[in-house]
N, C-alpha and C positions, 0 to 999 in steps of 0.2 A: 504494500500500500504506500509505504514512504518511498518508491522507488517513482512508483508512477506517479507521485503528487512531486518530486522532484522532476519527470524527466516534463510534464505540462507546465512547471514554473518556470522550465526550463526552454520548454518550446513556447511560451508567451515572451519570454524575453530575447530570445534570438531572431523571432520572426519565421521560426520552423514551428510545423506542426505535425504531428505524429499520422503515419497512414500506415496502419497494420504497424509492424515493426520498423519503419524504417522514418527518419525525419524528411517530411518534402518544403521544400522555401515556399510561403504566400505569395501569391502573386497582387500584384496592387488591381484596384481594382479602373479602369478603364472608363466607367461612364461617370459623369458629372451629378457632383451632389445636387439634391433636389432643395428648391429655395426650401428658405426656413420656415418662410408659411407655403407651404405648400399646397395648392388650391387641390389636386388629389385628394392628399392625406385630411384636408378639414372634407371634401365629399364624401368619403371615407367614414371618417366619423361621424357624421352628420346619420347616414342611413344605416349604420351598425347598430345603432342603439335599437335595442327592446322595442319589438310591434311599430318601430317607426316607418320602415317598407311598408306593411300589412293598412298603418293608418291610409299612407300616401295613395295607396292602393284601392281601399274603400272610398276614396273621398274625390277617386276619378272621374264619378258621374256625376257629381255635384253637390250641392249643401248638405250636412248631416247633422243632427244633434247629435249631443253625447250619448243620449238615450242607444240611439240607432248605432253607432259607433261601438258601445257596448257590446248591443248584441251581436255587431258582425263579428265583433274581435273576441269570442268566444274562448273565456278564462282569464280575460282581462281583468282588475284588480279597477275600480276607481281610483284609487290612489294612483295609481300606476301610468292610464289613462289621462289623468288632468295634467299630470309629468310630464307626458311626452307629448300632450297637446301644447303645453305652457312652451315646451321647449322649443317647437316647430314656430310658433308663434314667434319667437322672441328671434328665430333665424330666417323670418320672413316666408317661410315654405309654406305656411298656412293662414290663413285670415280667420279671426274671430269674427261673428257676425250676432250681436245683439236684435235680437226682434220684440216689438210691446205687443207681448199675449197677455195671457194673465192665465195662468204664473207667466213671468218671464220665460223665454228661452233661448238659447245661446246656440247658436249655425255654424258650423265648420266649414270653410272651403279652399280651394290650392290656390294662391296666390299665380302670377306668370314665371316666378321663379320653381314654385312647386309642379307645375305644369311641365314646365323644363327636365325637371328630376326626376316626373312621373316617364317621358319620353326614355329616358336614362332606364332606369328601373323598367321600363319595357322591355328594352336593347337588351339588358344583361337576362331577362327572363325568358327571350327567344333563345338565347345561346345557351342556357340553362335545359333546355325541352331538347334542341339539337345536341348537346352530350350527352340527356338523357336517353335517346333514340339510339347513340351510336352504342351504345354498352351492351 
């Protein structure tokens, strides 16, 4: 055990790294760093999060209450739900829409940005069914 945690303390600092028994040299890597904000990695983030797809998804055809949001997104938590509406909101993807009923009630819909994303989240779900086909 002290050998191998010597010979990786050993190959972090040489710049070698072990393949089977023998040390092979790192090669650098070739493509350019990605900026620091990286517009990727925040879309990335953005549609990773928890039933955020699924919302962007149901809310394709147009306004929804939370009620109905609920029940498309079967096992959703309200808590959970208001999170991830609050969160779309606040990144422009979704518009809140207050209506006077009585009771109040509150409309969801994709903003032009969300609409965007919806188009995106399309693309990667066609390619999703064509890998599924090929297996």
């Amino acid at each position: 055990m002290r050998q191998a945690l010597k010979r990786s303390r050993l190959a972090v600092e040489s710049g070698y790294h072990p393949v089977s028994s023998v040390m092979v040299k790192r090669r650098k890597s070739k493509v350019e760093l990605p900026p620091v904000e990286c517009p990727l990695r925040q879309c990335m983030n953005l549609i990773s999060g928890a039933w955020t797809a699924d919302l962007i998804w149901y809310l394709r055809a147009g306004e929804r209450c939370f009620t109905e949001l609920q029940f498309d997104l079967k096992g959703i938590s309200a808590k959970v739900l208001t999170a991830r509406l609050r969160f779309l909101e606040r990144e422009h993807v979704i518009a809140r829409i207050p209506k006077q009923t009585s009771p109040p009630t509150v409309f969801y819909a994709l903003t032009p940005l969300g609409l965007e994303l919806l188009e995106a989240l399309t693309r990667v779900m066609e390619v999703g069914q064509r890998l599924k086909l090929s297996k």
